[in-house]
KEGUTOR-293328 format. One record per residue: x negated, y negated, z of N, C-alpha, C in turn; residue in three letters; residue number from 0. Coordinates in nm, 2 decimals, m for minus. Each point is the difference from the previous one (the first is absolute). Layout:
BEGIN
<n_xx = X | n_yy = Y | n_zz = Z | ca_xx = X | ca_yy = Y | ca_zz = Z | c_xx = X | c_yy = Y | c_zz = Z | residu = ala | num = NUM>
...
END
This chain:
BEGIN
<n_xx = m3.08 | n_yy = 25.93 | n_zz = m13.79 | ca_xx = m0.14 | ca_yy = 0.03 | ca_zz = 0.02 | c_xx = m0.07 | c_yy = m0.14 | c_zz = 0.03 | residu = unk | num = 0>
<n_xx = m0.10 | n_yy = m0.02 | n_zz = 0.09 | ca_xx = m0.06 | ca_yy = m0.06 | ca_zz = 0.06 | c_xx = m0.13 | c_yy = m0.06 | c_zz = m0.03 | residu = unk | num = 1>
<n_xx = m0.06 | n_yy = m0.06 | n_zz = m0.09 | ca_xx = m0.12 | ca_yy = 0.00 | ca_zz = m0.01 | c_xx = m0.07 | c_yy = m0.15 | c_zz = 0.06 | residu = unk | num = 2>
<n_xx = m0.11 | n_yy = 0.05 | n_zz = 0.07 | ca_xx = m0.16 | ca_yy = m0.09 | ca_zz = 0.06 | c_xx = m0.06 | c_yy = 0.00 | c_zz = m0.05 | residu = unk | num = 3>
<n_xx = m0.04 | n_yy = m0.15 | n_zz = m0.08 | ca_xx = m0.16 | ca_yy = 0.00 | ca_zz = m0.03 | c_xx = m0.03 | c_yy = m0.14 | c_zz = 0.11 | residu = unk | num = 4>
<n_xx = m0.14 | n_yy = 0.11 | n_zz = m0.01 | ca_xx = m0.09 | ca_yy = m0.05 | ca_zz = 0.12 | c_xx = m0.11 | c_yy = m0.12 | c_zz = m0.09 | residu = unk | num = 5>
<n_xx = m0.07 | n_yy = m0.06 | n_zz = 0.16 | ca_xx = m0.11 | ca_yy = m0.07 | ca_zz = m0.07 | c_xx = m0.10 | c_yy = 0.08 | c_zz = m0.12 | residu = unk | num = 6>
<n_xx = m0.03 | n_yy = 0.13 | n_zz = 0.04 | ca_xx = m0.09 | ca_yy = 0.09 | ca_zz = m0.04 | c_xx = 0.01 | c_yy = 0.07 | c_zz = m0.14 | residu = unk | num = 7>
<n_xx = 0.16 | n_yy = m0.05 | n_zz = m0.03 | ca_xx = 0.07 | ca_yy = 0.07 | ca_zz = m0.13 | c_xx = m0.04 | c_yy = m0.13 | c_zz = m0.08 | residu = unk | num = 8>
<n_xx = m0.02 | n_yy = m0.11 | n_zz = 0.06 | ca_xx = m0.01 | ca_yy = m0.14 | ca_zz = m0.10 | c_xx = m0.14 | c_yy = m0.05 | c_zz = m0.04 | residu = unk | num = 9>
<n_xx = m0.06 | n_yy = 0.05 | n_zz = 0.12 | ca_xx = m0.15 | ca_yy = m0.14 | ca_zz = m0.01 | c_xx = m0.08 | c_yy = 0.12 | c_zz = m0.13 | residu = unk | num = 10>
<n_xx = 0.01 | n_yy = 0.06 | n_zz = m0.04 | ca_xx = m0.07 | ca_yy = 0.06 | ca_zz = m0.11 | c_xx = 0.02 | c_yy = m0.10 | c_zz = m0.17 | residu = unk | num = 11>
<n_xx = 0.11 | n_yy = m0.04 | n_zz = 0.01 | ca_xx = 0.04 | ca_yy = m0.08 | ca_zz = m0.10 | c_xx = m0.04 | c_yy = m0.13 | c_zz = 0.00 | residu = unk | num = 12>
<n_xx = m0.03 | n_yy = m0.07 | n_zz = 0.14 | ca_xx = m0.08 | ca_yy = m0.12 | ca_zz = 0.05 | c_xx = m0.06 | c_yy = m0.01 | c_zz = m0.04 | residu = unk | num = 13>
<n_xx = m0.08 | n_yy = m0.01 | n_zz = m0.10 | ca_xx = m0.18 | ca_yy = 0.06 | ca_zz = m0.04 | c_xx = m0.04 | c_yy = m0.18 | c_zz = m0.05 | residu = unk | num = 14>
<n_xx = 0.08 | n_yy = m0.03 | n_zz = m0.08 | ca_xx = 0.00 | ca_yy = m0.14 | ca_zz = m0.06 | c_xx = 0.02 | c_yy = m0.08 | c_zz = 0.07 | residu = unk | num = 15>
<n_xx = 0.08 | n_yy = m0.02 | n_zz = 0.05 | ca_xx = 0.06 | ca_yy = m0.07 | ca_zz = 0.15 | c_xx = m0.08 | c_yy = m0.06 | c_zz = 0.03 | residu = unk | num = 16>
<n_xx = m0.12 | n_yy = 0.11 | n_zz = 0.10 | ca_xx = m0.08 | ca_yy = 0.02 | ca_zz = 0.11 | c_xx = m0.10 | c_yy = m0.08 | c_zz = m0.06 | residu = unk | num = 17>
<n_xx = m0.01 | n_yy = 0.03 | n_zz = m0.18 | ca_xx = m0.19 | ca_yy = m0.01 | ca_zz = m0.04 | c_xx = 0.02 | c_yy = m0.16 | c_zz = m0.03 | residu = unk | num = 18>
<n_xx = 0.15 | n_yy = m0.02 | n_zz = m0.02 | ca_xx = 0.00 | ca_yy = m0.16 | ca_zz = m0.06 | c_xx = 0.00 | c_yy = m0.08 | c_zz = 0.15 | residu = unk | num = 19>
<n_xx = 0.02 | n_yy = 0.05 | n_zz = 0.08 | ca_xx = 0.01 | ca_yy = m0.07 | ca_zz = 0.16 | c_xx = m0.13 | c_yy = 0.01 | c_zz = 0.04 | residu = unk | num = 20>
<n_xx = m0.09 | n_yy = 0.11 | n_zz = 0.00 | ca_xx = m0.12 | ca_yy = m0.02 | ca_zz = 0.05 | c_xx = m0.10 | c_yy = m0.09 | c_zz = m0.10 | residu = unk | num = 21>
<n_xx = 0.02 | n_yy = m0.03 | n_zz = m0.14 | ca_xx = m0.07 | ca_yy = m0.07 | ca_zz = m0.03 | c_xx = 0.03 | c_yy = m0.14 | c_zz = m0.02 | residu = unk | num = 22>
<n_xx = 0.14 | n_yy = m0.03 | n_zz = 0.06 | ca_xx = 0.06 | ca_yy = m0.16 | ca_zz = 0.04 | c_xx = m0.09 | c_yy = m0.04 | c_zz = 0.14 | residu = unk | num = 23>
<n_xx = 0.03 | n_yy = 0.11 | n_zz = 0.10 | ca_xx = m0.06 | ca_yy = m0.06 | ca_zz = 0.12 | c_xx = m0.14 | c_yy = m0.01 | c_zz = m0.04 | residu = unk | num = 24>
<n_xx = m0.08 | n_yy = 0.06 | n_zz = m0.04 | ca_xx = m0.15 | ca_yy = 0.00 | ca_zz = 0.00 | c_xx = m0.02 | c_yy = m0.14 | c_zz = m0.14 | residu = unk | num = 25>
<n_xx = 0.06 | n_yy = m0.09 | n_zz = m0.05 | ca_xx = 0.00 | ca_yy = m0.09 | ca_zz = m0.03 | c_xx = 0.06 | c_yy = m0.13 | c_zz = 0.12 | residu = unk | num = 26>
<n_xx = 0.12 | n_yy = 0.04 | n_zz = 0.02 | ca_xx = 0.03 | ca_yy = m0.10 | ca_zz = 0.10 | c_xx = m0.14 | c_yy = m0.05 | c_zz = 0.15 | residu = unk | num = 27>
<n_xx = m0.04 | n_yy = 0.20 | n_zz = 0.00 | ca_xx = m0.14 | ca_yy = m0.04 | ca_zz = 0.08 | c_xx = m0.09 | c_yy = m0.13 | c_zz = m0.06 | residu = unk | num = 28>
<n_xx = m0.01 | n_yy = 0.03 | n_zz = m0.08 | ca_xx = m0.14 | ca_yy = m0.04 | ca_zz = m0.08 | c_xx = 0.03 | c_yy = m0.17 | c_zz = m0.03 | residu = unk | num = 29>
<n_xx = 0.12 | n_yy = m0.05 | n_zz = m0.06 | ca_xx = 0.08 | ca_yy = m0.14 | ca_zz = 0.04 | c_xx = m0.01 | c_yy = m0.05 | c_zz = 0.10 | residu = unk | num = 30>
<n_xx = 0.02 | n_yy = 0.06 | n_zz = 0.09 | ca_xx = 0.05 | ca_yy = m0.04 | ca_zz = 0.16 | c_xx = m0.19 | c_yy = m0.06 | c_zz = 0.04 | residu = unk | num = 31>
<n_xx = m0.07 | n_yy = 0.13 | n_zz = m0.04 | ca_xx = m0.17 | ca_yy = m0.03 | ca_zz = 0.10 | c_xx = m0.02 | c_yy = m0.16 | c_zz = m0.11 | residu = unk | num = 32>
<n_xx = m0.01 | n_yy = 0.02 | n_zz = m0.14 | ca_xx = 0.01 | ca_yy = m0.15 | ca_zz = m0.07 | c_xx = 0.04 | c_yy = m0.09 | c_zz = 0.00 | residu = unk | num = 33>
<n_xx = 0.14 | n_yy = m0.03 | n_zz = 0.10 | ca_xx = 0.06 | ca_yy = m0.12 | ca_zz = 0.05 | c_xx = m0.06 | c_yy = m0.02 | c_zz = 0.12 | residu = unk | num = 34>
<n_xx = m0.07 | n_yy = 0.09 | n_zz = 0.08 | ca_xx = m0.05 | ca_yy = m0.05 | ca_zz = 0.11 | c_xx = 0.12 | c_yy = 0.06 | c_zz = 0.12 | residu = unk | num = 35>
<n_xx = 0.09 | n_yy = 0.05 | n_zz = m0.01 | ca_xx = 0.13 | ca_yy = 0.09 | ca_zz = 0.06 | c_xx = m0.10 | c_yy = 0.12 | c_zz = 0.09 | residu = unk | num = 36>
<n_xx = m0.10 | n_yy = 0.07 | n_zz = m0.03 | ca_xx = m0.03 | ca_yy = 0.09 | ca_zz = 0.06 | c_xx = m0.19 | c_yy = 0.01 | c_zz = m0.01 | residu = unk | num = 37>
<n_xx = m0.03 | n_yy = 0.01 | n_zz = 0.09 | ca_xx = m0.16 | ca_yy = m0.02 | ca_zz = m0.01 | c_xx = m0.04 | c_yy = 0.10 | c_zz = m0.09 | residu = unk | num = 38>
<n_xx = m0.16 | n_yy = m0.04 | n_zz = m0.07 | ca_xx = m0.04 | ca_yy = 0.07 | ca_zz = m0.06 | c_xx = m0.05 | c_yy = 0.18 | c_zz = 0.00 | residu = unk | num = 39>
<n_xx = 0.06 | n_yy = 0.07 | n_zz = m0.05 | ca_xx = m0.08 | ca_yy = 0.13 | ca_zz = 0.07 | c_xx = 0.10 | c_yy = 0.09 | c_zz = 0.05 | residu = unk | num = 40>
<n_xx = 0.16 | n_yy = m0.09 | n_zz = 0.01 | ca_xx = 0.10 | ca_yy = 0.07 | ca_zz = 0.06 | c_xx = 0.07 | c_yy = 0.12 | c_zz = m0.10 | residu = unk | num = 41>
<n_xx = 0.00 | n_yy = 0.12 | n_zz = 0.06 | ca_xx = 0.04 | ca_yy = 0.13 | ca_zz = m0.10 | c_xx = 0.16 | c_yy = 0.03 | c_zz = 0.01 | residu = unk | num = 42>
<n_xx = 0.10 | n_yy = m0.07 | n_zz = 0.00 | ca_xx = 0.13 | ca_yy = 0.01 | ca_zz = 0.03 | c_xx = 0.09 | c_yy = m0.12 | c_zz = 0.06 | residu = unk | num = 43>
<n_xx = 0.11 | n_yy = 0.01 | n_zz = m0.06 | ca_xx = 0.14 | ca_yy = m0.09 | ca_zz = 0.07 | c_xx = 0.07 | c_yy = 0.01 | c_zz = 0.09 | residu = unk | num = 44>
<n_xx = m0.01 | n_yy = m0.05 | n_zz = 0.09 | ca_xx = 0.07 | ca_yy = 0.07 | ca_zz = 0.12 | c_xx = 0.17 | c_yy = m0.03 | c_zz = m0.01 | residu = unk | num = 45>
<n_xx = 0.08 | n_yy = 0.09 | n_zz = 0.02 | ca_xx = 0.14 | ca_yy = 0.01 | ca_zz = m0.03 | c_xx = 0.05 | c_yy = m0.06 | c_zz = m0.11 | residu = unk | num = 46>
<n_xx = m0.09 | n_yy = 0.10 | n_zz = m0.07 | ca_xx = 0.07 | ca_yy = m0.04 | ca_zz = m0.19 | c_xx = 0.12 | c_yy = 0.07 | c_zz = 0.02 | residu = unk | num = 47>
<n_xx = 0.06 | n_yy = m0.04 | n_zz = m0.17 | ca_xx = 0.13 | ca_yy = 0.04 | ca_zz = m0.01 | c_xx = 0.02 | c_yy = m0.05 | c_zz = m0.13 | residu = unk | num = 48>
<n_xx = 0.08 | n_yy = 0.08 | n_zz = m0.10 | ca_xx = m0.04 | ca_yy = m0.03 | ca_zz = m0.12 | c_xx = 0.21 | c_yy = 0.03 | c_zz = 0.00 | residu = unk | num = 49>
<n_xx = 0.02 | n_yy = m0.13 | n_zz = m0.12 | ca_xx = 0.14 | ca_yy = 0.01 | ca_zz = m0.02 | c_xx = 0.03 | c_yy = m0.04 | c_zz = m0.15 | residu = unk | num = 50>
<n_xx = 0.11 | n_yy = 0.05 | n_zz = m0.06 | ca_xx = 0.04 | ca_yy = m0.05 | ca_zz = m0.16 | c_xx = 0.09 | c_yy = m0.03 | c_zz = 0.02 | residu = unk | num = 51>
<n_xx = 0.04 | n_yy = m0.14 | n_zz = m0.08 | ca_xx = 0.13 | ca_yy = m0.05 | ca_zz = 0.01 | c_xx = 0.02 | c_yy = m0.13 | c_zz = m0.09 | residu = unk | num = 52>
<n_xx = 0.11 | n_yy = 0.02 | n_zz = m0.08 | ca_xx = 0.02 | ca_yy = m0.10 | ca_zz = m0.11 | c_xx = m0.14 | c_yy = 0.00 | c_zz = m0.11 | residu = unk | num = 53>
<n_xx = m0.03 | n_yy = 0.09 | n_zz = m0.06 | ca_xx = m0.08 | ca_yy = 0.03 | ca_zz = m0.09 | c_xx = m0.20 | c_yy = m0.09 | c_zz = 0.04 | residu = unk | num = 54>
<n_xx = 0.02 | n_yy = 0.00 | n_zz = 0.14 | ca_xx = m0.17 | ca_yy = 0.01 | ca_zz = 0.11 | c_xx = 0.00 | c_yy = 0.11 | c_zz = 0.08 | residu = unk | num = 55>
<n_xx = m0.12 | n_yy = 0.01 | n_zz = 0.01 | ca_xx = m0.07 | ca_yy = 0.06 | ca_zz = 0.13 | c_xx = m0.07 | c_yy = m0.04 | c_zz = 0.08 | residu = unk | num = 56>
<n_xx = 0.05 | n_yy = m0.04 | n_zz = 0.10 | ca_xx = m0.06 | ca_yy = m0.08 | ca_zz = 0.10 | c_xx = m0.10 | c_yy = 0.10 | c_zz = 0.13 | residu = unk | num = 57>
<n_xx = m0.12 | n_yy = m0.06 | n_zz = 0.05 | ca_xx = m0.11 | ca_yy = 0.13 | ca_zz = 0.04 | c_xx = 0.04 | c_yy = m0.13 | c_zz = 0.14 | residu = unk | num = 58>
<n_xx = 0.03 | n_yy = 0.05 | n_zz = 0.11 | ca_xx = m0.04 | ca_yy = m0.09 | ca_zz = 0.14 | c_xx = m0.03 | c_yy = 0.05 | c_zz = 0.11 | residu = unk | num = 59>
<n_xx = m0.09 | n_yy = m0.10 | n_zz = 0.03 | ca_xx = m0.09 | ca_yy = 0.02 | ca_zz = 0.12 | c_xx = m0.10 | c_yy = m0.09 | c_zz = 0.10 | residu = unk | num = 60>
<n_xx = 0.05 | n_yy = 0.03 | n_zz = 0.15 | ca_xx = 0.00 | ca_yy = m0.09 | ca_zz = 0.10 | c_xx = m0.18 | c_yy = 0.03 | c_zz = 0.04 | residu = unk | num = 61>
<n_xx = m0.03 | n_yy = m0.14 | n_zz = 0.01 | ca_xx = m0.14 | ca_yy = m0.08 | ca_zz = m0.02 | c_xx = m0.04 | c_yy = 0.08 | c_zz = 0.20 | residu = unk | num = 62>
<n_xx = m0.12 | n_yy = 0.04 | n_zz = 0.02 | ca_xx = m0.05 | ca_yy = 0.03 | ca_zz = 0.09 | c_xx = m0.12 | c_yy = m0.12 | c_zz = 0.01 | residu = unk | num = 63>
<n_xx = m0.01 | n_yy = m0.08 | n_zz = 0.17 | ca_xx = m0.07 | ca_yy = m0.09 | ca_zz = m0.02 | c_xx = m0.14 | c_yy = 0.04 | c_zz = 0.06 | residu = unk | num = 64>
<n_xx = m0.11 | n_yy = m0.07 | n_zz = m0.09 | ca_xx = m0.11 | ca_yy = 0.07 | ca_zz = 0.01 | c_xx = m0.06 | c_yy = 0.03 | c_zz = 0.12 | residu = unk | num = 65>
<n_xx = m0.05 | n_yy = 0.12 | n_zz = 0.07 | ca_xx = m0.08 | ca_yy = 0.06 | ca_zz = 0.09 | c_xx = 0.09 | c_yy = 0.04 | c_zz = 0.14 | residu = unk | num = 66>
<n_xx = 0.09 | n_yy = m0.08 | n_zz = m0.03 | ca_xx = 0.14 | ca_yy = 0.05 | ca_zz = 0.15 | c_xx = 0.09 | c_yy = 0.06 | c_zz = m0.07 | residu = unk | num = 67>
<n_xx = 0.02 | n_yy = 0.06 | n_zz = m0.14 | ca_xx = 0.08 | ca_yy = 0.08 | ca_zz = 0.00 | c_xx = 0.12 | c_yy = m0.04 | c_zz = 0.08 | residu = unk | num = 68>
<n_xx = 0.06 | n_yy = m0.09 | n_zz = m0.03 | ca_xx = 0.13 | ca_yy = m0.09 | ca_zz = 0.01 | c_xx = 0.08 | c_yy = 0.02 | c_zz = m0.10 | residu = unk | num = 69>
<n_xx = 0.15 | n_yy = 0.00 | n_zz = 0.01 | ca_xx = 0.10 | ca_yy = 0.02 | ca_zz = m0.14 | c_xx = 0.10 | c_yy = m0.10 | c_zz = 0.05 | residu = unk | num = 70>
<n_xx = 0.06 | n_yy = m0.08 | n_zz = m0.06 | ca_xx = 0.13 | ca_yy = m0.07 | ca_zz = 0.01 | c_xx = 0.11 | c_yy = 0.05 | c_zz = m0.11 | residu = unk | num = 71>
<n_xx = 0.12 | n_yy = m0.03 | n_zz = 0.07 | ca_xx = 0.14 | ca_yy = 0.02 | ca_zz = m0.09 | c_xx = m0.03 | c_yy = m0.09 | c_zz = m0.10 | residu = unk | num = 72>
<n_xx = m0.03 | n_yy = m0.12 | n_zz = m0.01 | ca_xx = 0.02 | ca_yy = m0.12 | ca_zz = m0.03 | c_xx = m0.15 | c_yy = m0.01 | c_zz = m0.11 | residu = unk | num = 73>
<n_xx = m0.08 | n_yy = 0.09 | n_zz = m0.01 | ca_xx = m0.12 | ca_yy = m0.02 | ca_zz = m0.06 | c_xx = 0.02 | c_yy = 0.15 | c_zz = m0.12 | residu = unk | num = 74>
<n_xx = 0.06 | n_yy = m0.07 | n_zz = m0.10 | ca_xx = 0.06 | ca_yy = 0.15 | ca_zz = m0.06 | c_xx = m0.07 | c_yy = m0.05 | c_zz = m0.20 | residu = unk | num = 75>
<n_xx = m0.08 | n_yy = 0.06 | n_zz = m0.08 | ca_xx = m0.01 | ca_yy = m0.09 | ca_zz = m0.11 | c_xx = 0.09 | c_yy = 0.12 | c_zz = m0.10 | residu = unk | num = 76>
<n_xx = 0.01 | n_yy = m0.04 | n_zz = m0.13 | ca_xx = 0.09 | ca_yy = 0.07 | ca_zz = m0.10 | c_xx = m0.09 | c_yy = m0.07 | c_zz = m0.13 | residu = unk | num = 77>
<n_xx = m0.01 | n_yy = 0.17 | n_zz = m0.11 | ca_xx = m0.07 | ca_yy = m0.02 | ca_zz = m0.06 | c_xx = 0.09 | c_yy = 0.04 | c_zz = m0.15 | residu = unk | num = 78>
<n_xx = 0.06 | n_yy = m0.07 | n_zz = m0.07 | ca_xx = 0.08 | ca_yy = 0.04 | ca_zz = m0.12 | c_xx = m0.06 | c_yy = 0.06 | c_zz = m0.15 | residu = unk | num = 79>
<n_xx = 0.09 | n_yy = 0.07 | n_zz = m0.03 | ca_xx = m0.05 | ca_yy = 0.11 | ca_zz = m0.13 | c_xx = 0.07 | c_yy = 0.03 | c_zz = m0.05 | residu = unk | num = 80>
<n_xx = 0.03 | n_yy = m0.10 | n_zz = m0.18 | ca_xx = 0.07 | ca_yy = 0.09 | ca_zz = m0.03 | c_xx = m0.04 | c_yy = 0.13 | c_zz = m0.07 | residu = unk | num = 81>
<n_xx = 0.11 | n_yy = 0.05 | n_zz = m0.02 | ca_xx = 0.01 | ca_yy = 0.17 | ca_zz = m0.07 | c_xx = m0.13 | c_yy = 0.01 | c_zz = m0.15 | residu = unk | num = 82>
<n_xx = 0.03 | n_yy = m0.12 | n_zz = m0.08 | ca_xx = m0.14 | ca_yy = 0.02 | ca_zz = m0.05 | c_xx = m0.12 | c_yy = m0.02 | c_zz = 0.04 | residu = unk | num = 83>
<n_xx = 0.00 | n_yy = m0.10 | n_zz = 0.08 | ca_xx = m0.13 | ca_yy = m0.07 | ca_zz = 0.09 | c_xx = m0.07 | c_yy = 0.16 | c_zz = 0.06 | residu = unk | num = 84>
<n_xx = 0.10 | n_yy = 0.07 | n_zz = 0.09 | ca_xx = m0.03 | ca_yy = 0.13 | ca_zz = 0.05 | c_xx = m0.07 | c_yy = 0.11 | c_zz = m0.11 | residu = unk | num = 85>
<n_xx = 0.06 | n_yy = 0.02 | n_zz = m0.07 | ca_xx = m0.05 | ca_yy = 0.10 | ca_zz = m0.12 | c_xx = m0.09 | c_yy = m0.03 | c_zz = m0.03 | residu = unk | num = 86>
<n_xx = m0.03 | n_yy = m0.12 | n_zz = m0.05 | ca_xx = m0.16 | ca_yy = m0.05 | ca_zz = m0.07 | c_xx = m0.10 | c_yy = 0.01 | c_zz = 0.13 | residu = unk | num = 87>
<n_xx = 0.04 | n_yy = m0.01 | n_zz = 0.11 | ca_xx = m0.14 | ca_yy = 0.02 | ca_zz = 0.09 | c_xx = 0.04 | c_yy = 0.15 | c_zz = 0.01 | residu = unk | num = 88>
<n_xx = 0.07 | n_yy = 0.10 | n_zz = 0.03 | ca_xx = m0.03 | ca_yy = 0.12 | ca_zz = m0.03 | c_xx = m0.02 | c_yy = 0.07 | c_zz = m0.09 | residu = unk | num = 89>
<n_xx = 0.01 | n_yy = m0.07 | n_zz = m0.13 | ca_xx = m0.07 | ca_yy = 0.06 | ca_zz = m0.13 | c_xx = m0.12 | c_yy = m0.04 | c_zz = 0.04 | residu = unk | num = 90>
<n_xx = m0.09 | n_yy = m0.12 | n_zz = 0.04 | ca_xx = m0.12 | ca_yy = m0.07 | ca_zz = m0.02 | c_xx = m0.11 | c_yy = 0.08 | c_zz = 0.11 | residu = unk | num = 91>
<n_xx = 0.11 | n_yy = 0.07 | n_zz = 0.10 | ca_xx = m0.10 | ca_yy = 0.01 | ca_zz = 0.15 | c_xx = m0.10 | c_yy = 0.10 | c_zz = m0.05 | residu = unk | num = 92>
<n_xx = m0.04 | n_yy = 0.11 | n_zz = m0.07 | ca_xx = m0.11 | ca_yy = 0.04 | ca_zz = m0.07 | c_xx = m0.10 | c_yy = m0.05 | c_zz = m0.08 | residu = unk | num = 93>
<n_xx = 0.07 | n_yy = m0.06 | n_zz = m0.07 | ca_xx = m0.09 | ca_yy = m0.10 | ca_zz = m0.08 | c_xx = m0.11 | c_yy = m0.12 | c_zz = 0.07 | residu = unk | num = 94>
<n_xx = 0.08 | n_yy = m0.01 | n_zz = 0.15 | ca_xx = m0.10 | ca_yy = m0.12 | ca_zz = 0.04 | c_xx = m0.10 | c_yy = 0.08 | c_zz = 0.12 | residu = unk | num = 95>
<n_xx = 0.02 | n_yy = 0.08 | n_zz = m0.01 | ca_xx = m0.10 | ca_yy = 0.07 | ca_zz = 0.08 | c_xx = m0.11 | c_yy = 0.09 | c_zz = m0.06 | residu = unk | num = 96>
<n_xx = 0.05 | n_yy = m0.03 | n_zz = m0.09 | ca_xx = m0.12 | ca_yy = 0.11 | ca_zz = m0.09 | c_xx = m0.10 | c_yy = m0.11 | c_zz = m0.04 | residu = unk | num = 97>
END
């Protein structure tokens, strides 16, 4: 007997995954405009990518240069986290918005 599981059988279990990923990049956003990496006002990373490895998670994403919308291979930043670092800003992301 043969069994497929599909993407569609899996991403329901993603739930944590996804919520700890979306609230890494929306920090790494927020770093990036405060180093001066992305002008102020900017609502997204362009070709993020979020990876874990050796007990980090690393959020990366190539710098668009301001108003020509330009991308380089070579213009790439990387923003590290570890596994507690992560939790405490997604325990805290309520708390600082309220």
């Amino acid at each position: 007997m043969k069994i497929e599981i599909g993407k569609s059988d899996v991403t329901p279990f993603l739930w944590l995954q996804n919520e700890v990923e979306r609230v890494l990049i929306a920090e790494t956003l927020r770093r990036a405009i405060e180093k001066g990496d992305l002008e102020k006002g900017s609502e997204f990373l362009y070709r993020e990518s979020v990876d874990a490895e050796y007990g980090e998670i690393t959020v990366t994403h190539t710098i668009v240069q301001p108003g020509a919308g330009v991308w380089r291979y070579d213009d790439v930043r990387h923003e590290s986290y570890t596994f507690a670092e992560a939790l405490r800003l997604c325990m805290n992301e309520n708390k600082e918005t309220e």
